[in-house]
C-alpha positions as CSV (number, residue, x, y, z in Angstrom):
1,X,0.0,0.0,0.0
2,X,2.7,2.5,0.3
3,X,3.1,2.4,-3.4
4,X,-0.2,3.8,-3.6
5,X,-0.5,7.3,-5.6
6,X,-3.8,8.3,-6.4
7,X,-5.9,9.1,-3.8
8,X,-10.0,9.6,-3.9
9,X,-11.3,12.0,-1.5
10,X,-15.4,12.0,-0.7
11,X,-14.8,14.2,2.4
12,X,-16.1,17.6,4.0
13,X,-14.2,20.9,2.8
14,X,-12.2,21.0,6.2
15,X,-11.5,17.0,5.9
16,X,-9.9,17.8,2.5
17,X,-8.0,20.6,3.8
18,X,-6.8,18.7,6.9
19,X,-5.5,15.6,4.5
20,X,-3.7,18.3,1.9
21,X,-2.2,20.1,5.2
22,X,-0.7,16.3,6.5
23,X,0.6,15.6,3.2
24,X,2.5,19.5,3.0
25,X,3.8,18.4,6.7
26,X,4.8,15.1,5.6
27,X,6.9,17.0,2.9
28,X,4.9,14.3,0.0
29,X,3.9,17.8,-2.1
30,X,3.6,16.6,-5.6
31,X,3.7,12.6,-4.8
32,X,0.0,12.2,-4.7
33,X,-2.5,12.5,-7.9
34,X,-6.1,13.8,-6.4
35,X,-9.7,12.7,-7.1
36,X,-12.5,14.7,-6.3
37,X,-15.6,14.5,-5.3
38,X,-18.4,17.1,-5.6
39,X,-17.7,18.1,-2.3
40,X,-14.1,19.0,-3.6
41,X,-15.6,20.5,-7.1
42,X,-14.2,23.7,-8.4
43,X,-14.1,25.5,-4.7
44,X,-11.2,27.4,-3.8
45,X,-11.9,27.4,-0.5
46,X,-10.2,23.5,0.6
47,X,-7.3,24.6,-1.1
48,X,-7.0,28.0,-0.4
49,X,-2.8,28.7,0.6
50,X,-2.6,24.8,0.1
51,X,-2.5,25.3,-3.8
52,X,0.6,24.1,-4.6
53,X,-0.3,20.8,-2.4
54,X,-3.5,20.3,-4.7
55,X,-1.9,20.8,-8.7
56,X,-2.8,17.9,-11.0
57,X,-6.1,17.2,-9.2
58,X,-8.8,16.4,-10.8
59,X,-12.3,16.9,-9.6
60,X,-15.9,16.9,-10.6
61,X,-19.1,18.8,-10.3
62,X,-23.0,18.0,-11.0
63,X,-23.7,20.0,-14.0
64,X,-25.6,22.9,-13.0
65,X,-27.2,26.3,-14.7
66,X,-28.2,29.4,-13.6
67,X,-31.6,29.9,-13.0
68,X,-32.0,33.4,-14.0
69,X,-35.4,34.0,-12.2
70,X,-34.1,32.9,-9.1
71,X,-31.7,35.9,-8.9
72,X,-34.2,38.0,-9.9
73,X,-36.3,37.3,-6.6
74,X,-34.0,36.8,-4.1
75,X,-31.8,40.0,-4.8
76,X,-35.5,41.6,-4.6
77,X,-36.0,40.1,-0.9
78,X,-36.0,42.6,1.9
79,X,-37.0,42.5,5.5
80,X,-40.1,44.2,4.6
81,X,-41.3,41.9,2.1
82,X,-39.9,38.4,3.4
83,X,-43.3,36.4,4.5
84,X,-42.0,32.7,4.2
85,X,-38.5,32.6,5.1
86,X,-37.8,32.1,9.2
87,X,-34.4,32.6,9.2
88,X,-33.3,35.5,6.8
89,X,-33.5,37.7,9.7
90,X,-30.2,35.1,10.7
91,X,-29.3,35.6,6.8
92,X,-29.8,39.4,6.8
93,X,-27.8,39.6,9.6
94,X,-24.5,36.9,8.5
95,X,-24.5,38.7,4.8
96,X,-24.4,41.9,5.6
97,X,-22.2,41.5,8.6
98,X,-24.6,43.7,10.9
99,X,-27.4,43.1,14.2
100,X,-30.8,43.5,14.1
101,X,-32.2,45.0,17.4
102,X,-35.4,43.1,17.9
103,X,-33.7,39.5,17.4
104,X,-30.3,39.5,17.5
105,X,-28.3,36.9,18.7
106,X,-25.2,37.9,16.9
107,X,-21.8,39.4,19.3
108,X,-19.1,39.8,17.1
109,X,-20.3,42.5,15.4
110,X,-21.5,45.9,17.2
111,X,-22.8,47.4,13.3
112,X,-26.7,47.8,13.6
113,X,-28.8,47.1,10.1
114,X,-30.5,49.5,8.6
115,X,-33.4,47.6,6.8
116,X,-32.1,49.6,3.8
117,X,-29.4,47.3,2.7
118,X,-30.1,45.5,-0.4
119,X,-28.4,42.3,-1.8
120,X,-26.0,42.2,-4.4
121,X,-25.5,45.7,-4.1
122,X,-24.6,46.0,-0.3
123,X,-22.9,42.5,-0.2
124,X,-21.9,40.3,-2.8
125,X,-24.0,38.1,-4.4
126,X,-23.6,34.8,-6.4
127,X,-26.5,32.3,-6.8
128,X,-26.1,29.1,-4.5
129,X,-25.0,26.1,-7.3
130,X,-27.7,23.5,-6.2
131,X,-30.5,26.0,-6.5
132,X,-31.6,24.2,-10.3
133,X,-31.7,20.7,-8.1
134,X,-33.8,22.0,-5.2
135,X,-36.2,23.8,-8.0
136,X,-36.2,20.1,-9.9
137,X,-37.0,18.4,-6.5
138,X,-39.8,20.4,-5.8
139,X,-41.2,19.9,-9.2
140,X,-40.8,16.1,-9.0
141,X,-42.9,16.2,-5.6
142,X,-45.4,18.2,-7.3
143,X,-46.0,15.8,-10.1
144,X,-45.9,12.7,-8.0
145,X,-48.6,13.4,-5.8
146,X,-50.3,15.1,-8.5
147,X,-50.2,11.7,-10.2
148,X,-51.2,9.9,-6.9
149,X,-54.6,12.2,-6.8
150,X,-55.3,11.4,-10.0
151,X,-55.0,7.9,-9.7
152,X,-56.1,7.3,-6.3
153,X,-58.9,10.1,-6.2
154,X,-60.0,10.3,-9.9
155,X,-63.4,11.9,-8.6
156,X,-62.1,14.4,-6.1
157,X,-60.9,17.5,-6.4
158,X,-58.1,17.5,-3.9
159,X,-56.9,14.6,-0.9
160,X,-59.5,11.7,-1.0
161,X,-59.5,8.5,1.7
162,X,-57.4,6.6,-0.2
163,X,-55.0,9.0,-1.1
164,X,-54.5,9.7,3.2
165,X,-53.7,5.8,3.5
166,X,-51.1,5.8,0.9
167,X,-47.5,4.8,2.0
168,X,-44.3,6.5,1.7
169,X,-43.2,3.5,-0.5
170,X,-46.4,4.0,-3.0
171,X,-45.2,8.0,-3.1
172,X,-41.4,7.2,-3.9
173,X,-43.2,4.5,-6.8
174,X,-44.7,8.1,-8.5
175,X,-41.9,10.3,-7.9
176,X,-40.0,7.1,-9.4
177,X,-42.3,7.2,-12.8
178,X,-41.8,11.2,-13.1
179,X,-40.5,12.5,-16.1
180,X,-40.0,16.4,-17.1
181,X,-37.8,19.0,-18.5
182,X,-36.6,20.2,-15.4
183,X,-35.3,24.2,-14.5
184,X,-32.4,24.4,-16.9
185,X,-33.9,22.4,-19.8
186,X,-32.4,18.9,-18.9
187,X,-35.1,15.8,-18.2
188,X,-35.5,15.2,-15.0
189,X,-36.1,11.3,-14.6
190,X,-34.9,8.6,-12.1
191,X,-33.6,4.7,-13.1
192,X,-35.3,1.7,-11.5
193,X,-32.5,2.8,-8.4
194,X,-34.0,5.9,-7.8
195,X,-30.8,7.9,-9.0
196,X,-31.2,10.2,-11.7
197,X,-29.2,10.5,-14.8
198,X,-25.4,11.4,-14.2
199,X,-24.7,14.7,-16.2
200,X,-20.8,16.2,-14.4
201,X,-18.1,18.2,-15.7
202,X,-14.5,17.4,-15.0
203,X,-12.0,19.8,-13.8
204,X,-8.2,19.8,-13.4
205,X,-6.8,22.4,-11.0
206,X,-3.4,23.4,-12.4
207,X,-1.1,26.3,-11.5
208,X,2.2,27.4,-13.7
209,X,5.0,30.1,-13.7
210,X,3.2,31.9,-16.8
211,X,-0.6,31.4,-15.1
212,X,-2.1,31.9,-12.0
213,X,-3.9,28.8,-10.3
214,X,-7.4,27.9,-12.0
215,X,-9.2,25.0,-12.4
216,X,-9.6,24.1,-15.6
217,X,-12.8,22.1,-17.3
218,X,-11.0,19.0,-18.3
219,X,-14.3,16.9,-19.9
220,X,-17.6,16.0,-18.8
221,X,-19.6,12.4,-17.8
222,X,-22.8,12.8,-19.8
223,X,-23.7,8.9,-20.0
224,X,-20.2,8.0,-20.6
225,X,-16.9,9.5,-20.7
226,X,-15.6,12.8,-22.6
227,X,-12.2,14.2,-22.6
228,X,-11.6,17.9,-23.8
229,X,-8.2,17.2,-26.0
230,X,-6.2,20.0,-26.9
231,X,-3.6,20.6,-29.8
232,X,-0.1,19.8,-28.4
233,X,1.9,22.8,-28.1
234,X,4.2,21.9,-31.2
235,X,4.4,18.8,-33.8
236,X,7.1,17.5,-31.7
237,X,7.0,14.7,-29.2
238,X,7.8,17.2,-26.1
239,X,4.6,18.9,-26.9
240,X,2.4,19.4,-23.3
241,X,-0.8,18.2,-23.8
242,X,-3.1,20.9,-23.3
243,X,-5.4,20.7,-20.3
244,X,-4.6,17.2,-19.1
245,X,-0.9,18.0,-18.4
246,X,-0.9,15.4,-15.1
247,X,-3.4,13.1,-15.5
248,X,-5.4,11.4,-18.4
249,X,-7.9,8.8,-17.5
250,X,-7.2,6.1,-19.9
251,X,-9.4,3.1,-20.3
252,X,-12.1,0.9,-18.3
253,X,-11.3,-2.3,-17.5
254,X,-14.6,-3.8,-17.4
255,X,-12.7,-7.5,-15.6
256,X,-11.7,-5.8,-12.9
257,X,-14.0,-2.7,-12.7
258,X,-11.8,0.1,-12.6
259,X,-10.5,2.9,-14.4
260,X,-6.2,3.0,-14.7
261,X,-5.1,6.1,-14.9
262,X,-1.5,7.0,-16.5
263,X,0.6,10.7,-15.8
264,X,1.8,11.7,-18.8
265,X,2.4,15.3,-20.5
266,X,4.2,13.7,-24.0
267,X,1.6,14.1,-26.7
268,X,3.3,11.0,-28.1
269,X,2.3,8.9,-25.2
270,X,-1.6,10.2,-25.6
271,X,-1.2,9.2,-29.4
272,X,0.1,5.8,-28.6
273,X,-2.7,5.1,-25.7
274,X,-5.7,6.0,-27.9
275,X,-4.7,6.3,-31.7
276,X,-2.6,3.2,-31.8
């Protein structure tokens, strides 16, 4: 095992950062290649001052839009016009760093609120990245139980007997059988598991003396497997291979069930491994 390189992390943000810290202190920077989960993603945060710890990893995110209309409603919130929400007198407070007099439990901060602050334009604003899947899971609730009504109380108007004595397992059968285009476009459907289709992009976070540290979109899994390949930087064999400088997932062995990867920035070794 202590030949072992690559590393997959499904951990919390502070769980990464605590691994990438032991392996700085452990003076291994460079030895290990990185697999991320969602958790991981494109954040800078688990990495942030452990960058040079975390070049060549590679990590993945659920593809995701930006609902537009959602922005549009939520920058318009204010404490005036809130009627739903129970705790964004908490959020008012934690985004724009301030107390509210009548329910304030916050210390740290002696700044009162004014009531006149306004998001995105008092405090920076970028949409939450899981706001499409909440909208989508909302949606597929909807249709499931209005499915179930149909089906269950064909001459009622709303909840019938026999809708009341359904099950949880006869609800997850309809929300099971949904099918939609969901917030951004995409079907939203489930597979006899209950998961729904896998649609991710793949990054690489990389960091040079002629760039500063990004990640960079690498490919995408959108039923199977698709690598962004990039030109090599001249017609020579020591051309870098674009994007996948550290790490190019390779091939499936379908025996064994698992994917080998090979490091490898030679544009002749990419040619030999999938053109020859």
């Amino acid at each position: 095992m202590h030949h072992s390189r690559a590393v997959i992390i499904f951990a919390s943000e502070e769980d990464i950062r605590g691994v990438l810290n032991a392996t700085r202190r452990a003076n291994q920077v460079g030895h290990f290649l990185w697999i991320g989960s969602d958790s991981w993603g494109s954040k800078s945060s688990p990495i942030h001052q452990l960058e040079d710890v975390a070049v060549g990893a590679v990590t993945i995110l659920p593809k995701r839009s930006s609902i537009k209309g959602f922005d549009e409603y939520f920058t318009s919130l204010t404490l005036e016009n809130n009627r739903r929400n129970v705790w964004f007198a908490e959020f008012w407070e934690e985004n724009f760093d301030c107390r509210l007099l009548s329910s304030s439990k916050r210390e740290d901060t002696s700044r009162k609120c004014t009531g006149q602050e306004r998001i995105g334009i008092d405090s920076k604003y970028e949409q939450e990245g899981k706001v499409q899947f909440v909208i989508d899971a909302v949606y597929a609730m909807a249709y499931a139980l209005h499915n179930i009504q149909r089906d269950l109380c064909p001459e009622h108007s709303g909840i019938c007997p026999g809708m009341e004595a359904a099950e949880g397992k006869t609800l997850l059968k309809y929300i099971r059988n949904v099918s939609f285009n969901g917030s951004a476009g995409t079907s939203v459907m489930f597979n006899k598991n209950g998961d729904a289709p896998g649609r991710y992009d793949l990054f690489q976070f990389q960091m040079t003396n002629s760039s500063v540290p990004e990640y960079r979109p690498i490919g995408q899994w959108v039923e199977t497997l698709q690598l962004r390949f990039l030109s090599p930087a001249n017609d020579g064999d020591e051309g870098l291979f674009g994007c996948l400088e550290y790490i190019l997932p390779v091939r499936l062995n379908k025996e064994k069930f698992f994917i080998q990867f090979e490091v490898s920035n030679r544009w002749s070794d990419v040619q030999n491994l999938f053109w020859s």
